[in-house]
BAFI-3210 file (N, C-alpha, C; in Angstrom, 3 decimals, decimal comma, padded with zeros to 6 digits):
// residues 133
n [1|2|3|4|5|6|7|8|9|10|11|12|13|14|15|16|17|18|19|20|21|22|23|24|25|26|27|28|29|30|31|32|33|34|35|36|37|38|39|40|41|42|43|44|45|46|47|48|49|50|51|52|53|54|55|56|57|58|59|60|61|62|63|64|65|66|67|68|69|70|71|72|73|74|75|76|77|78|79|80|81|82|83|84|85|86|87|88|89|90|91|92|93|94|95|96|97|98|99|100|101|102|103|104|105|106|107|108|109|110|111|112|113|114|115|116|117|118|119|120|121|122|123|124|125|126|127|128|129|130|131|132|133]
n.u [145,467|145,121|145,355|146,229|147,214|149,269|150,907|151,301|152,177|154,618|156,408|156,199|154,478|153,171|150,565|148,840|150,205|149,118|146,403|146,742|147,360|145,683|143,088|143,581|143,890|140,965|139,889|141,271|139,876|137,640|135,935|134,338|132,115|131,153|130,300|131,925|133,816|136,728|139,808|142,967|145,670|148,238|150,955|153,372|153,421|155,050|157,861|159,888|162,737|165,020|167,658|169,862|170,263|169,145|166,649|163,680|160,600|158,382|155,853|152,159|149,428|147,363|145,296|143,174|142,115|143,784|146,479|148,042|150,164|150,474|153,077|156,197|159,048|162,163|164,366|166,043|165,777|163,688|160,214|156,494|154,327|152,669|153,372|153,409|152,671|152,524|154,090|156,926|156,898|156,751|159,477|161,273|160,550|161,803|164,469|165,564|165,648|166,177|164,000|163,093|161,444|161,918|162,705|162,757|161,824|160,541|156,697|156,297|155,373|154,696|155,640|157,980|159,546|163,006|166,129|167,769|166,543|167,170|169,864|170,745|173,004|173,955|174,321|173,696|174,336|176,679|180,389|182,983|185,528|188,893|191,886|195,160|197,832]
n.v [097,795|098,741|100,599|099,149|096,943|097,542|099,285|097,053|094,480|095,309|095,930|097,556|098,259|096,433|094,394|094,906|096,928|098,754|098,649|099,675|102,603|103,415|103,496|104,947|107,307|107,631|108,242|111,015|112,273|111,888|109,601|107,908|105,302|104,424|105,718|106,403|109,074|109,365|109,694|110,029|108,137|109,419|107,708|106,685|104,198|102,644|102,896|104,184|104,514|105,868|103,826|105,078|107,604|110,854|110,937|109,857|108,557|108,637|106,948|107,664|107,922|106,917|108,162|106,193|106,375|108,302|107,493|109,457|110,022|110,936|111,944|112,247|113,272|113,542|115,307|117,355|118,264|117,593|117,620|117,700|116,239|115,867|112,967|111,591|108,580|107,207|108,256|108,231|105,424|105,683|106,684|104,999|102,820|103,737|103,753|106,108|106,627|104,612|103,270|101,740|099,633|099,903|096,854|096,513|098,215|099,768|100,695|103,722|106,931|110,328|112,036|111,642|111,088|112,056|113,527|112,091|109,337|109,984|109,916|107,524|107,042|104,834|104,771|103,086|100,594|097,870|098,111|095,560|095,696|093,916|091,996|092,102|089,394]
n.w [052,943|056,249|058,663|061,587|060,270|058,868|060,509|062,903|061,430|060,359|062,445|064,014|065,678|068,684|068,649|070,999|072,007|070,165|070,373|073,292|072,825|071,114|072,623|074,846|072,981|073,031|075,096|075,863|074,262|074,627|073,736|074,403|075,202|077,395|079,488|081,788|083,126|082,375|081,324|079,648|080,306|080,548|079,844|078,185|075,936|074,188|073,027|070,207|067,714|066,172|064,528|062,710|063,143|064,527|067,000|068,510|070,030|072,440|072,697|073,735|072,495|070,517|067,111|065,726|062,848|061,573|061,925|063,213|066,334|069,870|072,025|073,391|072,243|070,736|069,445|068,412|071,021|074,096|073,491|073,746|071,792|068,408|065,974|062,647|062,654|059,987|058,252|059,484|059,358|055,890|055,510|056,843|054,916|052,557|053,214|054,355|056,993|059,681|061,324|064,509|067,033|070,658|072,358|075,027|076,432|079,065|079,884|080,864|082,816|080,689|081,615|083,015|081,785|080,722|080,051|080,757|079,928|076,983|077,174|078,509|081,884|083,005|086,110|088,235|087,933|088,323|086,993|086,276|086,700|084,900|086,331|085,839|085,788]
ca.u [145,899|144,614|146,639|146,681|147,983|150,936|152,001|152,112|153,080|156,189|157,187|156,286|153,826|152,549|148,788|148,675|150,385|148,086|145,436|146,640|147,566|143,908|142,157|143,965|143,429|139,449|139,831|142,070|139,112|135,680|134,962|133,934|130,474|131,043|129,651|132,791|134,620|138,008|140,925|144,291|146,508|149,754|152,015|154,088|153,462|155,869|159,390|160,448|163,770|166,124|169,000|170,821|170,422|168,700|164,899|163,265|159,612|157,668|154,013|151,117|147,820|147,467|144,373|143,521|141,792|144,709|148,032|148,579|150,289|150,652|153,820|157,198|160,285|163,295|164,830|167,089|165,547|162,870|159,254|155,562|153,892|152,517|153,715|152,454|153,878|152,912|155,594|157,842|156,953|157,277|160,443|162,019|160,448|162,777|165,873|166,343|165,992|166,144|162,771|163,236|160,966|162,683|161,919|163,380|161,013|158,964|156,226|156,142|154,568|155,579|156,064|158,908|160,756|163,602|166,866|168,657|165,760|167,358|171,671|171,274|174,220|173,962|175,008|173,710|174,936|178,262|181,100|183,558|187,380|189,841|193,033|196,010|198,069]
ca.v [097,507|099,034|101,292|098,527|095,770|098,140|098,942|095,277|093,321|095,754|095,355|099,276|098,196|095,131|094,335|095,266|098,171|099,521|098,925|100,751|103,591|104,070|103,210|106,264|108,276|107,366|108,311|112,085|112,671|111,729|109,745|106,698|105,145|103,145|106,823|107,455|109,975|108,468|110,473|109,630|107,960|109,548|106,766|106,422|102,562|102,514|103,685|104,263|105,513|106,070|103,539|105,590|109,011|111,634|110,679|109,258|108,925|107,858|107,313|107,760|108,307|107,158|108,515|105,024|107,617|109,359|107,380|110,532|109,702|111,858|111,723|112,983|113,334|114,058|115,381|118,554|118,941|117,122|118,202|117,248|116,721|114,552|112,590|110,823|106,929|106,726|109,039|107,617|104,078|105,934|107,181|103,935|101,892|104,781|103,631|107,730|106,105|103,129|103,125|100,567|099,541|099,569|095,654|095,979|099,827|099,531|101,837|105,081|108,215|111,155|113,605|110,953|110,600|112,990|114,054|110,589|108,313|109,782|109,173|107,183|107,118|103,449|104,530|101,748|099,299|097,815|097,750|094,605|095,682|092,690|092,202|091,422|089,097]
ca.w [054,295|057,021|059,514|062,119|059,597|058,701|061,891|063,317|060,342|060,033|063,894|064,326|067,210|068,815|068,912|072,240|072,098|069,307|071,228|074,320|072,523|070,781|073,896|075,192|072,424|072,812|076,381|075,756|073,283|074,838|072,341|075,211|075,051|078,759|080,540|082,312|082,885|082,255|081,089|079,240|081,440|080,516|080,013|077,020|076,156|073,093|072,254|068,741|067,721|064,958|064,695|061,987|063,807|065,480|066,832|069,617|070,216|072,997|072,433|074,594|072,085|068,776|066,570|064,587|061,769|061,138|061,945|064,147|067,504|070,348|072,778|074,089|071,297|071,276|067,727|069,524|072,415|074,423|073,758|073,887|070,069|067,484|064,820|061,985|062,477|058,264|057,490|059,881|058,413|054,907|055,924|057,026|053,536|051,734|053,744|054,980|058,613|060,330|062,690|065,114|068,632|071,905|072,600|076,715|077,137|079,994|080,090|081,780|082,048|079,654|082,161|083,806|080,517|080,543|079,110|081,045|079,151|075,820|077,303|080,143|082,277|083,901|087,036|089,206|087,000|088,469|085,989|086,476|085,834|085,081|086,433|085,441|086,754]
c.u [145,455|145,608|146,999|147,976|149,540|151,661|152,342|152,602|154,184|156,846|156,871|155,705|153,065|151,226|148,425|149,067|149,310|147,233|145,318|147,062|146,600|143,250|142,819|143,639|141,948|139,271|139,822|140,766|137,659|134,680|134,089|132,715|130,002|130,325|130,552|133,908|136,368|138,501|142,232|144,887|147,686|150,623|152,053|154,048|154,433|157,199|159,655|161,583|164,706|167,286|170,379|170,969|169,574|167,081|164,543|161,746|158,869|156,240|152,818|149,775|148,604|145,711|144,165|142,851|142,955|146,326|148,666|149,139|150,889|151,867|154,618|158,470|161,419|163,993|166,112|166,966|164,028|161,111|157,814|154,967|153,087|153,091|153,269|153,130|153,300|153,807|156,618|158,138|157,384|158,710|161,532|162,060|161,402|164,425|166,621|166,120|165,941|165,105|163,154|162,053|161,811|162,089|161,499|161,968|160,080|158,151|156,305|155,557|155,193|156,280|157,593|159,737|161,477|164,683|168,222|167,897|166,966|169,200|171,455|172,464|174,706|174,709|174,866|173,913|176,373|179,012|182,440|185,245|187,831|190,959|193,821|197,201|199,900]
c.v [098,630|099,429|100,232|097,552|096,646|098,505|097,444|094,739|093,984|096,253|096,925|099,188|096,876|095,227|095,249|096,640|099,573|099,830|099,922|102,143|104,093|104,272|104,639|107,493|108,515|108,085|110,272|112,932|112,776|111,071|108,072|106,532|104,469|104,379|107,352|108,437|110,209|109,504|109,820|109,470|108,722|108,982|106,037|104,753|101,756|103,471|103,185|104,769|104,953|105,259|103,959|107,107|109,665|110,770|109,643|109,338|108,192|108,456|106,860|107,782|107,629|107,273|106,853|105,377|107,926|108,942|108,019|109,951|110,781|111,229|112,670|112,611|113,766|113,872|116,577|118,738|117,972|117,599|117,570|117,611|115,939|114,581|111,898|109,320|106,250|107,121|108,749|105,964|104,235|106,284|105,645|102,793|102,728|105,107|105,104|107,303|104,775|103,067|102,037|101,007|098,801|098,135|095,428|097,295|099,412|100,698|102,910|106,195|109,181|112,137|112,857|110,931|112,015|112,409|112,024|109,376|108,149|109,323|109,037|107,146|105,763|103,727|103,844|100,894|098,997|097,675|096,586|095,232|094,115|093,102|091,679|091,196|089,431]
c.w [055,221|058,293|060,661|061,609|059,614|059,840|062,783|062,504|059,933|061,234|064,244|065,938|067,635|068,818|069,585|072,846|070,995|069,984|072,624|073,730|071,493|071,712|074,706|074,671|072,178|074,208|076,467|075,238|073,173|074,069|072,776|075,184|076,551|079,987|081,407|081,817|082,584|081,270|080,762|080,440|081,509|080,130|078,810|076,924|075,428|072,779|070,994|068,639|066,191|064,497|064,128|062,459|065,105|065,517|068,089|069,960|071,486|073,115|073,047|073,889|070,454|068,498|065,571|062,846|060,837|061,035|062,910|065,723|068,316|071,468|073,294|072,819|071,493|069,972|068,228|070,488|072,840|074,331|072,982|072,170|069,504|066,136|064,456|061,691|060,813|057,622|057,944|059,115|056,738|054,686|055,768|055,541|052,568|052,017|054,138|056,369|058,671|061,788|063,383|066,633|069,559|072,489|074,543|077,464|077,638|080,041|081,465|082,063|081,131|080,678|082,690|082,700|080,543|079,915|079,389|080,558|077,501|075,819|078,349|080,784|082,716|085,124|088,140|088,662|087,712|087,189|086,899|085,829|085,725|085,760|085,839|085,625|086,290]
res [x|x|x|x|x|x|x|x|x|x|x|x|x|x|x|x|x|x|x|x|x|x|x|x|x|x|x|x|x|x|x|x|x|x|x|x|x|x|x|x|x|x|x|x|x|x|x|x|x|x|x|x|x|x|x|x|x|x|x|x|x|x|x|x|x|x|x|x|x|x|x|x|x|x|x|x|x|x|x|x|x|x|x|x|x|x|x|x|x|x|x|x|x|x|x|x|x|x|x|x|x|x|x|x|x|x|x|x|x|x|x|x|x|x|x|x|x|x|x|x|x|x|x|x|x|x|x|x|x|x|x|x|x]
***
């Protein structure tokens, strides 16, 4: 199997998201044959996260070589890295996490993802009290 197959056929990343997150990392890397000068966009296209604990990833580059993906994390503290989404996928087939993709995550850039991405607050959200009568 082939690093694409395993990340889509085990919900890690959609087609489409694979694709934008090579096409980025082809971009970051110079490794374009179209003559321009085109540059990583920035913008995290994929959230990953932990459902049994700590972990949060949002990912902007993936290497399709290597598995390697480059993003923004958040394990103690928020900061710029890469990780390898085979060891995360190995990880999760070994039931020590629960990987899951954010289905609702709209993309963003990395630099915009902060500390209220990882505990939002919902504070434009109305909340509805009841009464009672």
């Amino acid at each position: 199997m082939d690093l694409y197959d395993i990340l889509t056929k085990n919900d890690i990343l959609t087609g489409n998201q694979y694709y934008a997150l090579v096409e980025n990392h082809m971009y970051a890397n110079g490794y374009t044959d179209d003559g321009d000068d085109k540059v990583s966009d920035g913008i995290a296209y994929v959230k990953l996260f932990n459902a049994t604990g700590i972990g949060t990833w949002w990912l902007s580059e993936l290497d399709p070589d290597t598995g390697i993906a480059f993003g923004k994390a958040h394990l103690f503290e928020l900061e710029l890295g890469y990780v390898s989404l085979l060891e995360l996928y190995d990880l999760n087939l070994e039931k020590k996490m629960m990987l899951e993709r954010d289905l609702y995550y709209k993309p963003k850039l990395l630099k915009d993802v902060t500390m209220d991405d990882v505990y939002p607050t919902y504070a434009d959200e109305q909340v509805y009290a009841t009464q009672t009568i």
